[in-house]
N, CA, C and O of each residue as an XYZ file, in Angstrom:
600
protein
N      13.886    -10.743      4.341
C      12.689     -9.940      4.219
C      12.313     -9.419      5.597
O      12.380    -10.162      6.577
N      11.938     -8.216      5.684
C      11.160     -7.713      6.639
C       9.978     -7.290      6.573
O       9.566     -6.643      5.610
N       9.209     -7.627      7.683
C       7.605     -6.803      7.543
C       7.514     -6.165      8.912
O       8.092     -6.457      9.958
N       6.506     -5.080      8.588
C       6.015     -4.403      9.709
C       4.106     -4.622      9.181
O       3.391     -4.139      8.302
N       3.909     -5.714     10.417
C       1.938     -5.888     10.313
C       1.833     -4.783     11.469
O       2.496     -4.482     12.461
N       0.726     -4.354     10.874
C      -0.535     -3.503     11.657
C      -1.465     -4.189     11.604
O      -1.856     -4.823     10.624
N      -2.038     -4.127     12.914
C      -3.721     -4.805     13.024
C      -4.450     -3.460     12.593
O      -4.108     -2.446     13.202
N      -5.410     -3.350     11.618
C      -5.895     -2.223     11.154
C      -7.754     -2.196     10.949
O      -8.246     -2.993     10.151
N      -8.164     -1.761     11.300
C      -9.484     -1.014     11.208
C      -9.674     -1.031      9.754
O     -10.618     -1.683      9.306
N      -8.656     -0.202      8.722
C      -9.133      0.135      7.568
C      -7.760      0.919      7.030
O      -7.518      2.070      7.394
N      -7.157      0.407      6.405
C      -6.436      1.263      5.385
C      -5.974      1.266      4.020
O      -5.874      0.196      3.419
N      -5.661      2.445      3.430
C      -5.810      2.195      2.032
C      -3.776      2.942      1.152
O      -2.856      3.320      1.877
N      -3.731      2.924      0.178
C      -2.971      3.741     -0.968
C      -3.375      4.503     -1.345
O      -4.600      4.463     -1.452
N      -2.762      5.545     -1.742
C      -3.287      6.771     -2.290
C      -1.978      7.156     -3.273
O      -0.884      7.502     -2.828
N      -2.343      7.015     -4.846
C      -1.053      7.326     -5.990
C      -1.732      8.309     -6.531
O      -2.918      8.411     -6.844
N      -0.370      9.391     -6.642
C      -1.501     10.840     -7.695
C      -3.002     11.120     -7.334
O      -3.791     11.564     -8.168
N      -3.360     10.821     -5.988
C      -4.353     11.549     -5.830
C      -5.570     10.713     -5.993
O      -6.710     11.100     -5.739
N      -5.278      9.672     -6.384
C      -6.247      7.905     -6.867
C      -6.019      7.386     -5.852
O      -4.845      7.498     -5.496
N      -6.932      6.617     -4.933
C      -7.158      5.614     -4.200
C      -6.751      4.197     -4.977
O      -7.542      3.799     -5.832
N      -5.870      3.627     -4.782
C      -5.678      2.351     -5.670
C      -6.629      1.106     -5.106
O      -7.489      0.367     -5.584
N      -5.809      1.348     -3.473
C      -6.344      0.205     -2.962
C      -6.877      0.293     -1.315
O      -6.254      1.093     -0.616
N      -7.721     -0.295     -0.822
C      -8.281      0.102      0.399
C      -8.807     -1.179      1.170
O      -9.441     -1.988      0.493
N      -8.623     -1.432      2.433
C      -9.211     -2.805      3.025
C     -10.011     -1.742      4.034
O      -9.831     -0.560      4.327
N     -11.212     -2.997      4.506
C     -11.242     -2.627      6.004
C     -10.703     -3.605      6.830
O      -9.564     -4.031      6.640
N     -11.670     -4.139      8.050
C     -10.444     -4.625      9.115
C      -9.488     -5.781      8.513
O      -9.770     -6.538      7.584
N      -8.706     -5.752      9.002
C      -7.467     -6.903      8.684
C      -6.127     -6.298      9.415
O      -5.881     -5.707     10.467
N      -5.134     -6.945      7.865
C      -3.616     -6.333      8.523
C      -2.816     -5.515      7.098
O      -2.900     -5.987      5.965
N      -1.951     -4.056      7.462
C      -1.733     -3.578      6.488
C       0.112     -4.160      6.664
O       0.756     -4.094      7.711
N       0.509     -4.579      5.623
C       1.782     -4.888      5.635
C       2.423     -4.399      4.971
O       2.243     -4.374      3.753
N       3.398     -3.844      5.587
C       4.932     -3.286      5.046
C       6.197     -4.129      4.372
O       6.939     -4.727      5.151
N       6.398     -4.177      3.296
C       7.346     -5.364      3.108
C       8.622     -4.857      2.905
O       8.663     -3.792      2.289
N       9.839     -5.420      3.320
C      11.082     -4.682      2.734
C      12.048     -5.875      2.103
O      12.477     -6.686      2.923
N      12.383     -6.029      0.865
C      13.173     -7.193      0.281
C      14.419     -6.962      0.179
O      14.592     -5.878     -0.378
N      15.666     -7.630      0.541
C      16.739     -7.625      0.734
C      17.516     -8.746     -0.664
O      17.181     -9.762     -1.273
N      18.506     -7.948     -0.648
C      18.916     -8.646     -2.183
C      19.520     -9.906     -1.826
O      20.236    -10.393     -2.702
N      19.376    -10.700     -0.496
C      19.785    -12.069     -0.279
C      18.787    -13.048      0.187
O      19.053    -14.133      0.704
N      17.068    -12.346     -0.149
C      16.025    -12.942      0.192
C      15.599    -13.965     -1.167
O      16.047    -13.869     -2.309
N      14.844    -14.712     -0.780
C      14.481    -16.168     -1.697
C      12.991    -16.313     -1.546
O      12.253    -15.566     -0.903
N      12.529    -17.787     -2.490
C      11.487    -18.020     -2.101
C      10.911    -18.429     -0.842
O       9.718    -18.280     -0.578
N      12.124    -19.166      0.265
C      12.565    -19.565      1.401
C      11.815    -18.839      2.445
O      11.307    -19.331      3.452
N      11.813    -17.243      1.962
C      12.190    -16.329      2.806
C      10.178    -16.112      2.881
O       9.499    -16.054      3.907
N       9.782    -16.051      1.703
C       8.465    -15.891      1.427
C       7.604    -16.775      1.952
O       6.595    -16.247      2.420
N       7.692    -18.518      2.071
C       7.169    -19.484      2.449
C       6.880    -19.132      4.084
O       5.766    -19.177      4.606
N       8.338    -18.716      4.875
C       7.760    -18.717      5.986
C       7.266    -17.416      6.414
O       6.723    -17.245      7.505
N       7.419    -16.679      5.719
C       6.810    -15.296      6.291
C       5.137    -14.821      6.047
O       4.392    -14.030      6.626
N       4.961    -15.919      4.660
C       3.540    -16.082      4.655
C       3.122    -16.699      5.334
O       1.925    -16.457      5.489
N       3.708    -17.936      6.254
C       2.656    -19.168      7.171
C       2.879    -17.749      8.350
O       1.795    -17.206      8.562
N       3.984    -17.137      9.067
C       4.050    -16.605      9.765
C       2.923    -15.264      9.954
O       2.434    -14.997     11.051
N       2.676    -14.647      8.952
C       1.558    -13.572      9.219
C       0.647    -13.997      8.974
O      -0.067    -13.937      9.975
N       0.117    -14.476      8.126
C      -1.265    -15.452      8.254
C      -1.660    -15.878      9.649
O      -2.660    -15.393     10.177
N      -1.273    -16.335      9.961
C      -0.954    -17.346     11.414
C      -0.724    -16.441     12.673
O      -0.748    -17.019     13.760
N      -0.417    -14.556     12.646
C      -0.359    -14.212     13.790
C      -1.757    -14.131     14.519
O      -2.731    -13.409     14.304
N      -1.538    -15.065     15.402
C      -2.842    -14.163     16.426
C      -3.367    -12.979     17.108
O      -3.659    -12.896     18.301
N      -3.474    -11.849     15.987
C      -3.211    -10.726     16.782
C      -4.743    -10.034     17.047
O      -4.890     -8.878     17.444
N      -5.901    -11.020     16.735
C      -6.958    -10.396     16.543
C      -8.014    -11.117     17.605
O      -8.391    -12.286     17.527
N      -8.481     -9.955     18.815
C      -9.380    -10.695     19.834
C     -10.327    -11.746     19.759
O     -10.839    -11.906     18.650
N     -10.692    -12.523     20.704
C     -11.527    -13.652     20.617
C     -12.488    -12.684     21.297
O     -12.481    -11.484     21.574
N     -13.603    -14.069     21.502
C     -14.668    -13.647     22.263
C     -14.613    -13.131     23.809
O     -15.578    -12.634     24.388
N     -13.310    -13.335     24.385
C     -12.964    -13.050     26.034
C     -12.299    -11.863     26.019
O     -11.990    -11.465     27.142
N     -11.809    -10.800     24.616
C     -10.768    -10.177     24.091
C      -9.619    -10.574     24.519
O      -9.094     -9.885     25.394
N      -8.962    -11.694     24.065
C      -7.739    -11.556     24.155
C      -7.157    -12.190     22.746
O      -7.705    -13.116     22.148
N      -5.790    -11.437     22.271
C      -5.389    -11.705     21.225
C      -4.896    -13.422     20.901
O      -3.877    -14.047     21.194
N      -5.986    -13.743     20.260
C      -5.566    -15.131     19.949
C      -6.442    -15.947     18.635
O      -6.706    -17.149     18.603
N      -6.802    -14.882     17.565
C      -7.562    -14.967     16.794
C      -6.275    -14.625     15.302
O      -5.429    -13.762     15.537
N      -6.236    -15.289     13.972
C      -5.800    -14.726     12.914
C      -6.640    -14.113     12.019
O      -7.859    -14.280     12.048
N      -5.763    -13.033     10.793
C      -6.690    -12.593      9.864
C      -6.989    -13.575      9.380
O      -7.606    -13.017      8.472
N      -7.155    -14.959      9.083
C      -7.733    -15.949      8.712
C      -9.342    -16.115      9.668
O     -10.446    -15.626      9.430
N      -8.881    -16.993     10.767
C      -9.839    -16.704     11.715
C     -11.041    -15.642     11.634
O     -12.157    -16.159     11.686
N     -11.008    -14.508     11.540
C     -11.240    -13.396     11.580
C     -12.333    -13.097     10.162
O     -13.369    -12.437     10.085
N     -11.652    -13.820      9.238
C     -11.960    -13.314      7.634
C     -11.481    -11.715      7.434
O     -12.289    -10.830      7.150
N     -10.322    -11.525      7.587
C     -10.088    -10.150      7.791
C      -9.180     -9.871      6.196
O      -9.077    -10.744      5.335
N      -8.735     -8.809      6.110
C      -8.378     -8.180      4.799
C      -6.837     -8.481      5.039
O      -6.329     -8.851      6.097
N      -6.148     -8.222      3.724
C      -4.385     -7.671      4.038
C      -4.628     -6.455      2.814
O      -5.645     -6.248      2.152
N      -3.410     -5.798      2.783
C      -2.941     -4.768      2.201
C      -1.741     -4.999      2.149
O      -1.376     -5.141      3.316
N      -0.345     -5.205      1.027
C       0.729     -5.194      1.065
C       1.274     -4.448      0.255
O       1.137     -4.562     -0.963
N       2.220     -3.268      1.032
C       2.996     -2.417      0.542
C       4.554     -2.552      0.548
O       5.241     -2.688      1.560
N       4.996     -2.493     -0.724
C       6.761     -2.437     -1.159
C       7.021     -0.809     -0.024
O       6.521      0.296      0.188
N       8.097     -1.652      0.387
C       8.807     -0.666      1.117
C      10.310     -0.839      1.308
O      10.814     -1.572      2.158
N      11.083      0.039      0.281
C      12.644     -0.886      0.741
C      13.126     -0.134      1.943
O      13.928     -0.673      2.706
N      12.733      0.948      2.133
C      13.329      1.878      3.243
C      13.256      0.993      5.000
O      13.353      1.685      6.014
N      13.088     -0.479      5.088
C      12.709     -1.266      5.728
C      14.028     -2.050      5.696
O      14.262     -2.964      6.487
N      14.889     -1.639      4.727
C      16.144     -2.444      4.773
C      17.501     -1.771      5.339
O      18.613     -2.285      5.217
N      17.097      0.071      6.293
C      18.037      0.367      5.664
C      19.072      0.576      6.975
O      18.592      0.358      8.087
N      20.269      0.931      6.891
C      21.198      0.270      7.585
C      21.430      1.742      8.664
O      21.658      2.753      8.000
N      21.407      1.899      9.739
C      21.939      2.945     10.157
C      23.216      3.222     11.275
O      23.449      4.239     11.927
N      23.867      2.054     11.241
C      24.709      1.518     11.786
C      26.107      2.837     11.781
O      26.964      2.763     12.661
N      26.162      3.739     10.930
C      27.046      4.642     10.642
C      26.337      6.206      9.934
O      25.633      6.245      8.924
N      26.680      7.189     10.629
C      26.029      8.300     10.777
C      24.705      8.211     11.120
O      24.187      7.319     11.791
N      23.914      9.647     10.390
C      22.772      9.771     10.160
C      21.811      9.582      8.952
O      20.587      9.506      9.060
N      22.225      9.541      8.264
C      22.048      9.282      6.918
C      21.583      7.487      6.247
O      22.355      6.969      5.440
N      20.745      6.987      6.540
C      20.160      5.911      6.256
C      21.457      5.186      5.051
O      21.959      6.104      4.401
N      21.992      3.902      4.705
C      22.174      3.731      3.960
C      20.806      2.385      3.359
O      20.058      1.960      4.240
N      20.658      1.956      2.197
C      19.579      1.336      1.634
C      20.827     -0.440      0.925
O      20.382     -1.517      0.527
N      22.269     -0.029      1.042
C      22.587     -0.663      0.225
C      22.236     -2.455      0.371
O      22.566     -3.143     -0.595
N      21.721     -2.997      1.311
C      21.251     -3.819      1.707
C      19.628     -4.261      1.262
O      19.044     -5.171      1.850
N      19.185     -3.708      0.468
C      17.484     -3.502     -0.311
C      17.992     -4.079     -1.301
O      19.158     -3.994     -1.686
N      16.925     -4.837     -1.859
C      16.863     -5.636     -3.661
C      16.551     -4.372     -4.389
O      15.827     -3.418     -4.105
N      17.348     -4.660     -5.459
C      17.043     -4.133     -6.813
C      15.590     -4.758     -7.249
O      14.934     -5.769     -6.998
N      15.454     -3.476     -8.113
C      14.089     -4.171     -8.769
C      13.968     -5.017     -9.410
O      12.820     -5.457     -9.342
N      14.882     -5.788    -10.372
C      14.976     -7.186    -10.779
C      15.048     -8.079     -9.865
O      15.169     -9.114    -10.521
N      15.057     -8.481     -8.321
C      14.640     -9.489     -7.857
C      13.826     -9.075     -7.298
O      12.807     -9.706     -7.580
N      13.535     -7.890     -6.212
C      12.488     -7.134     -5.246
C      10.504     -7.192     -5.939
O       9.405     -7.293     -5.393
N      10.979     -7.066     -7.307
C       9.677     -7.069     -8.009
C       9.328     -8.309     -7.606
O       8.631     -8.450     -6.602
N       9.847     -9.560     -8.468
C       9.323    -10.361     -8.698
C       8.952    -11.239     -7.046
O       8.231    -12.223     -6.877
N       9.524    -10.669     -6.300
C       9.798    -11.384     -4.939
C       8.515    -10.477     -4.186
O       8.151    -10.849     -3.071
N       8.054     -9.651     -4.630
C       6.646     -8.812     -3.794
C       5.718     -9.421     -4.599
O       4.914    -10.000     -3.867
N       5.395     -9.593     -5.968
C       4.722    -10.319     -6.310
C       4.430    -12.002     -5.891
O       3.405    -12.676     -5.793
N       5.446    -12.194     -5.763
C       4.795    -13.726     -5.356
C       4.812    -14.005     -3.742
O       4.381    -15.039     -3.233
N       5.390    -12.892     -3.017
C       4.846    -12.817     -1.556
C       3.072    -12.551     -1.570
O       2.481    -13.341     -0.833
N       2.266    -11.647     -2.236
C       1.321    -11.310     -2.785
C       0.809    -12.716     -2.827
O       0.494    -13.435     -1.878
N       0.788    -12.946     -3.990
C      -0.073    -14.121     -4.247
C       0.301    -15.350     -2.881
O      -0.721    -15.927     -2.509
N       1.260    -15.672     -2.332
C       1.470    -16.505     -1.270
C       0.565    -16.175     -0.237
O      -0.191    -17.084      0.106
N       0.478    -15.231      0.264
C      -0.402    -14.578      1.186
C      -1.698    -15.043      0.698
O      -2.258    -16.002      1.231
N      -2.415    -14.141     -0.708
C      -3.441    -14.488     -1.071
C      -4.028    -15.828     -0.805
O      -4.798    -16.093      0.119
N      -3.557    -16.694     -1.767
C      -3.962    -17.866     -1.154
C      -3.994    -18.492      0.385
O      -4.864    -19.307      0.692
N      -2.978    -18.049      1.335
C      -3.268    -18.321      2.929
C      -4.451    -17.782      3.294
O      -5.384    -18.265      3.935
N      -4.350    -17.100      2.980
C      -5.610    -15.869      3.535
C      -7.240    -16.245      3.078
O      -8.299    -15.985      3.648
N      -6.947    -16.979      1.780
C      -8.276    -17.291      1.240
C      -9.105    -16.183      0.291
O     -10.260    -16.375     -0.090
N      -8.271    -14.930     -0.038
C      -9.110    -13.780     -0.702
C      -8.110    -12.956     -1.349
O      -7.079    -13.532     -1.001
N      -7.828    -12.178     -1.920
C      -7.346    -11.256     -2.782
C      -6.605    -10.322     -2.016
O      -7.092     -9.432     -1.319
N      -5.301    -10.590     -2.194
C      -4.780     -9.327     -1.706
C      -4.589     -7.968     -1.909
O      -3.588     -7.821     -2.610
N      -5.040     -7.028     -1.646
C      -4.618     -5.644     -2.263
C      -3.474     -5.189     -1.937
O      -2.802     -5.579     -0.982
N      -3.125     -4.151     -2.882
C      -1.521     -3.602     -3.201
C      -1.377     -2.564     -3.237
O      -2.315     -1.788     -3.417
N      -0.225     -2.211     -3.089
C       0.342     -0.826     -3.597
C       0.822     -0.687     -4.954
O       0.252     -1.467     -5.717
N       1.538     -0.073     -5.405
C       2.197     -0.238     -6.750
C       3.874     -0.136     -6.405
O       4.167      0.836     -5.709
N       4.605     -0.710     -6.666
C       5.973     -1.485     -6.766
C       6.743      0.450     -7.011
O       6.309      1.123     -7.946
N       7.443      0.831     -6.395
C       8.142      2.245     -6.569
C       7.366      3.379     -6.909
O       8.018      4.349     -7.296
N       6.171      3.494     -6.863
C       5.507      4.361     -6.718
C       5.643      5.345     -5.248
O       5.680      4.725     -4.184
N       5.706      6.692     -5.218
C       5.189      7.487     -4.619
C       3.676      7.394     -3.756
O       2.810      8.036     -4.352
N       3.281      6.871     -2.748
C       2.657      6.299     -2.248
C       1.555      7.176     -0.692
O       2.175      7.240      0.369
N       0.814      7.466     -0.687
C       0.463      7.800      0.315
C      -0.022      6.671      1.234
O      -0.740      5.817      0.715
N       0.257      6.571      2.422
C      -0.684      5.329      2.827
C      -1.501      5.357      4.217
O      -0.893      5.434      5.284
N      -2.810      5.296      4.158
C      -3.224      5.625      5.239
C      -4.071      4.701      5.961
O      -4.634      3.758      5.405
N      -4.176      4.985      7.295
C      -4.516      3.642      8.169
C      -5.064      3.918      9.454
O      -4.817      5.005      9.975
N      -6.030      2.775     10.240
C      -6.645      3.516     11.556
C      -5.619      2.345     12.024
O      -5.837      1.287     11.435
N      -5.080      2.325     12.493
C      -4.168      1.246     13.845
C      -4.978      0.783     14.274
O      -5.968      1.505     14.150
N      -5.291     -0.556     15.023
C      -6.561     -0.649     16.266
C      -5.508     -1.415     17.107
O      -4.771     -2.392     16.975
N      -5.735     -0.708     17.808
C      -5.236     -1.260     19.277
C      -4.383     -0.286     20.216
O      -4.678     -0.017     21.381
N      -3.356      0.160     19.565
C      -2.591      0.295     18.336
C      -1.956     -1.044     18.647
O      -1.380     -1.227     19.719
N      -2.089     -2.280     17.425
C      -0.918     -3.593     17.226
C       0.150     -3.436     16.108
O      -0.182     -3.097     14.972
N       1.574     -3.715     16.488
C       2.399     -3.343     15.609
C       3.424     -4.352     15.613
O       4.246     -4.331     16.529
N       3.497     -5.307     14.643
C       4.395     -6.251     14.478
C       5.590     -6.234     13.556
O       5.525     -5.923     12.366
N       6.685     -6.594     14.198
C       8.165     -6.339     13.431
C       8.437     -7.993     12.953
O       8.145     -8.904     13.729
N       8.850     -8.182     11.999
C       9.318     -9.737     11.619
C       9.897     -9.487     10.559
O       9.588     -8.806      9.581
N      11.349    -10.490     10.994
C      12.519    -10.475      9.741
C      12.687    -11.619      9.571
O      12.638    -12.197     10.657
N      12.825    -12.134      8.940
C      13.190    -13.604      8.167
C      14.744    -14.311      8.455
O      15.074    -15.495      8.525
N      15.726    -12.746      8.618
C      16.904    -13.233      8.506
C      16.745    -13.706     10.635
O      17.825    -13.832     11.211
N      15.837    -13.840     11.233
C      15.621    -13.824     12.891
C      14.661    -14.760     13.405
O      13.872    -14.458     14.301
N      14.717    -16.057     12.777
C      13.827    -17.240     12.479
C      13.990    -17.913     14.009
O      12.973    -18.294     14.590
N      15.422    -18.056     14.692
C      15.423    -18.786     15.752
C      16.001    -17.314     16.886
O      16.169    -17.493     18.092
């Protein structure tokens, strides 16, 4: 699994022109599932973003979590997070889950989070066409892959 966290001000989804889903401050996450990811993969990537300190204390310096914080998440399916560019220009994806495991594996990253977090996570919708919009603050931008543990 890969994620890309943003420390965010406020951002939301936008499907057909509907606002689905919208936080303010917290973290908006990008998820990308790989067809050799597990529950394994979910356990630590939820203690792991939960747990980043990316949000100022009282001295500003980053050493606060969206826990800490009481801050929001937002998690968006993204397989284009898997994709290989190792040869030409042309992205290959073949390394992304199918939607028979990718579904069920964003869903219960979702709820894993949820419960760390202590509140409800909001979503995107699973292969939807997606607008997604966001204030950055800082700008903070975190890369984390699962298969890059040590």
């Amino acid at each position: 699994m890969r994620v890309v966290v943003q420390r965010v001000s406020s951002a939301s989804v936008t499907i057909d022109g509907e606002v689905k889903s919208a936080i303010g401050r917290g973290l908006l996450i990008l998820l990308g599932i790989g067809h050799d990811d597990g529950a394994e993969d979910i356990d630590w990537l939820v203690r792991k973003v939960a747990g980043l300190r990316i949000f100022d204390d009282e001295a500003g310096v980053m050493n606060r979590s969206v826990i800490d914080v009481g801050g929001e998440a937002l998690v968006v399916s993204q397989f284009t997070l898997m994709a290989s560019t190792k040869k030409g220009n042309r992205p290959s994806y073949i390394g992304a889950a199918g939607h028979e495991l990718a579904i069920p594996l964003y869903e219960q990253f979702c709820l894993a989070l949820s419960a760390a977090v202590g509140k409800k996570v909001a979503t995107g919708e699973f292969g939807a066409d997606m607008k997604v919009a966001l204030v950055n603050d800082g700008p903070v931008t975190i890369c984390i892959d699962t298969k890059n543990k040590e």
